[in-house]
N, C-alpha and C positions, 0 to 999 in steps of 0.2 A: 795726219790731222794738223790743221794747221787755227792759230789765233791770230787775229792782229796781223795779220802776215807773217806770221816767226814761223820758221819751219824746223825741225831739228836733221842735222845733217845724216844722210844714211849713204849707204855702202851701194853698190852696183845694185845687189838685187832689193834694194830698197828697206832693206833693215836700220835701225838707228845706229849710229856709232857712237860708244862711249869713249870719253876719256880716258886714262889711265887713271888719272888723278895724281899723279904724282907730288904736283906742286902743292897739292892741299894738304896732301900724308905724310909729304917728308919736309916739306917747307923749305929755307932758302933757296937755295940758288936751283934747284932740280924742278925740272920742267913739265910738261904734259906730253906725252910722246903724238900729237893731233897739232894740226895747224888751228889757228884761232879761229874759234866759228864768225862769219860773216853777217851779222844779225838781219833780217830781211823785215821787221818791225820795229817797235817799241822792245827795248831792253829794258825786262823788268831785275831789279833788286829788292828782294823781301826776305822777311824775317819770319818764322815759322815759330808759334805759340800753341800750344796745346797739352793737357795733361797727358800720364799714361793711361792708356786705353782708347783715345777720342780716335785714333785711326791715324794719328801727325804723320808717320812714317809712309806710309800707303799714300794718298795728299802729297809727299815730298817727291817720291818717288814720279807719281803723275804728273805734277808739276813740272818739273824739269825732263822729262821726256818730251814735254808737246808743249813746253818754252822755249827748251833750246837751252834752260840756264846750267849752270853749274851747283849740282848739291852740295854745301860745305857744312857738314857735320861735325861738329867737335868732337860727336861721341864715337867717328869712325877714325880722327886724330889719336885717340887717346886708346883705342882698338888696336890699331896700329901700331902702336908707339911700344904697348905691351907684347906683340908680336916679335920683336925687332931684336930683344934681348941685349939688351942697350946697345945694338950696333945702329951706326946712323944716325944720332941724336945729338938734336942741339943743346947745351946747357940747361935751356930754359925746357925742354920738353923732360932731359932727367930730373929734372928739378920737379916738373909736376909729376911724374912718376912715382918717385918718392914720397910724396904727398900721398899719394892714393893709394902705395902700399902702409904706408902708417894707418890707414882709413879716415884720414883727414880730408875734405872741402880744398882745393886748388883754390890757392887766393886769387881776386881780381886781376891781380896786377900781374899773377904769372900766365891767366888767361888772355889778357889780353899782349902778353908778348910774343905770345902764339899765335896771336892774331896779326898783330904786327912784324910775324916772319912771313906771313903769307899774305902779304899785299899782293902780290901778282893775280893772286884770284881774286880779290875784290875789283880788279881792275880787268876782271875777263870782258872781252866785247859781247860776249852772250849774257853775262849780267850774274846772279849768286842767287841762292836761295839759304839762307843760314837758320843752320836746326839748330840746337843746344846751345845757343849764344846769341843775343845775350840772355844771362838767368834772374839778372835784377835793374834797378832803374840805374845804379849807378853804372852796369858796365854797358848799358846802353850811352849815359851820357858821354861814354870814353870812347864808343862806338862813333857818336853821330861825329865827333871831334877828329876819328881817325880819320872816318869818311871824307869828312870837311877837307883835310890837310890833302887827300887826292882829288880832291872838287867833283865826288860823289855823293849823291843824295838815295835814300831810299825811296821805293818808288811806295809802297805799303806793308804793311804788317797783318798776317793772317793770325785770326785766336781762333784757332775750334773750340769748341765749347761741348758738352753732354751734360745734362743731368745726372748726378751723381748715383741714382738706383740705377740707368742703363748704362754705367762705369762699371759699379759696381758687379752688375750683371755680366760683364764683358769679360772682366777680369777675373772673376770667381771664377769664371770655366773654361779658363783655360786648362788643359793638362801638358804637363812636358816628361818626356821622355827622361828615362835615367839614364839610360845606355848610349840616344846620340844626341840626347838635347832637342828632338824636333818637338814641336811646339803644335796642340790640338784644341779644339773648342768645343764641349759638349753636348752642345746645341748646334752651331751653326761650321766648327769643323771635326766632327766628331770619327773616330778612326774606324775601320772595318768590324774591327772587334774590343768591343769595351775594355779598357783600360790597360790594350797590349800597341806598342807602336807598331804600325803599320810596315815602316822601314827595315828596322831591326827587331823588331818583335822585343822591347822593352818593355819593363812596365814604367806607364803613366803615375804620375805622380801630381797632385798640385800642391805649387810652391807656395812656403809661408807668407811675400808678402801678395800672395794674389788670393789671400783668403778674405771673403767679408769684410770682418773687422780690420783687417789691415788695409784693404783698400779706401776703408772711409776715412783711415788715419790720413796714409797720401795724399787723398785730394784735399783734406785740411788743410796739411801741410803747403801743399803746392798753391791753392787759393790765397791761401792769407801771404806767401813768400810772393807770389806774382802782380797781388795787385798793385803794388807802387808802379809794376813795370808795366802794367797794362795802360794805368791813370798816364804813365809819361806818355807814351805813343799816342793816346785819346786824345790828349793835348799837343800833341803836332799835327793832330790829323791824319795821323796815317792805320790807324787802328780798323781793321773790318772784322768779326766778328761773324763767326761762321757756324750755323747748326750742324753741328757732326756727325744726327744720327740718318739711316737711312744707308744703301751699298754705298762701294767707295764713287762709282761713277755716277751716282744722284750727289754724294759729295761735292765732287768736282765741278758737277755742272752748276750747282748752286756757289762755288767759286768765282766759276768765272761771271756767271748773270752779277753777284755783288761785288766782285772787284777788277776782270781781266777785259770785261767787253764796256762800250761806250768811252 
């Protein structure tokens, strides 16, 4: 499937090839083990906005398969980085470490030096798609500054959006495994047999903050922390604003009709 003419590159028998990703998970100098994609379109650069539940992940994923772009997730950064058991790590990534074993918020300024180890992927010729950053208006404006200084622009900024009863709905039902962690929905992915996992035959559990009242906290939370960051993009114009309920590929397609086609 192709947009715009972007194609994503695939293998002999026509499967996609992914990156390694290296360059994004380990940052300095270590590389992508793939030759640089060849962009056959527009190379887009976007920013990925949405709360927990709206589907962001699903969207990300789609997106850069049948853009071609590169996914840069912070929260696969910082996944990674706890993997690693501090082998491989640059100051600044122990640094944030340490932070989030305290249960402390990573400051601005150590995210974005994380950011600014991995310039190379903001400079992919297949273009970025950035999940968990920025998370306020300021470290957008640090963003658009960094961009500047490699004479990159954003191309737009997606916000999914939901109603906060079909969040709330979403996230109340989920259930997760105790024994492997797999992840079920009571409604719409509900296991063979009630509240035993399907894989390991675990029992199901749902987690405290995906109960009701906890999810109406979140998305307070996350509304009233977001808007500054939304009001900034609005006022660059790069803001789209995406209904998020409906499967993920009626999603998608109401993507691309409001931001990837004309």
């Amino acid at each position: 499937m192709s947009i715009n003419g972007i194609f994503p590159k695939t293998d002999a028998g026509g499967n996609p090839i992914h990156p390694d990703r290296a360059a994004w998970l380990k940052g300095g100098n270590h590389k992508c083990q793939m030759p640089p994609r060849q962009p056959g379109g527009k190379v887009w650069r976007i920013v990925l906005l949405g709360a927990p539940g709206v589907g962001k992940g699903t969207q990300a994923d789609m997106l850069c398969e049948r853009l071609g772009t590169c996914h840069l997730s912070t929260g696969d950064v910082f996944r990674f980085a706890k993997s690693c058991h501090g082998a491989d790590l640059s100051p600044v990534m122990a640094g944030a470490l340490e932070c989030m074993k305290r249960g402390d918020l990573v400051p601005d300024g150590t995210v974005l030096d994380l950011i600014g180890e991995r310039l190379r992927c903001l400079n992919c010729s297949g273009g970025f798609l950035l999940d968990g950053f920025p998370r306020t208006a300021a470290q957008a404006k640090a963003l658009e500054k960094l961009l500047e200084s490699q004479d990159l622009r954003l191309s737009a900024v997606f916000d999914y959006e939901l109603p906060i009863d079909q969040t709330v709905a979403r996230l109340s039902g989920r259930r997760t495994c105790a024994g492997c962690n797999a992840v079920y929905h009571v409604a719409s992915r509900p296991p063979r047999v009630a509240g035993i996992c399907d894989h390991c035959g675990g029992k199901l559990f749902q987690r405290e903050d995906d109960r009701p009242e906890s999810v109406k906290v979140r998305m307070e939370a996350y509304q009233k922390s977001t808007r500054p960051l939304i009001d900034f993009y609005q006022q660059r114009g790069l803001l789209v604003t995406i209904a998020a309920d409906g499967s993920p590929e009626e999603i998608y397609k109401r993507t691309r009709q409001l931001a990837l086609e004309g």
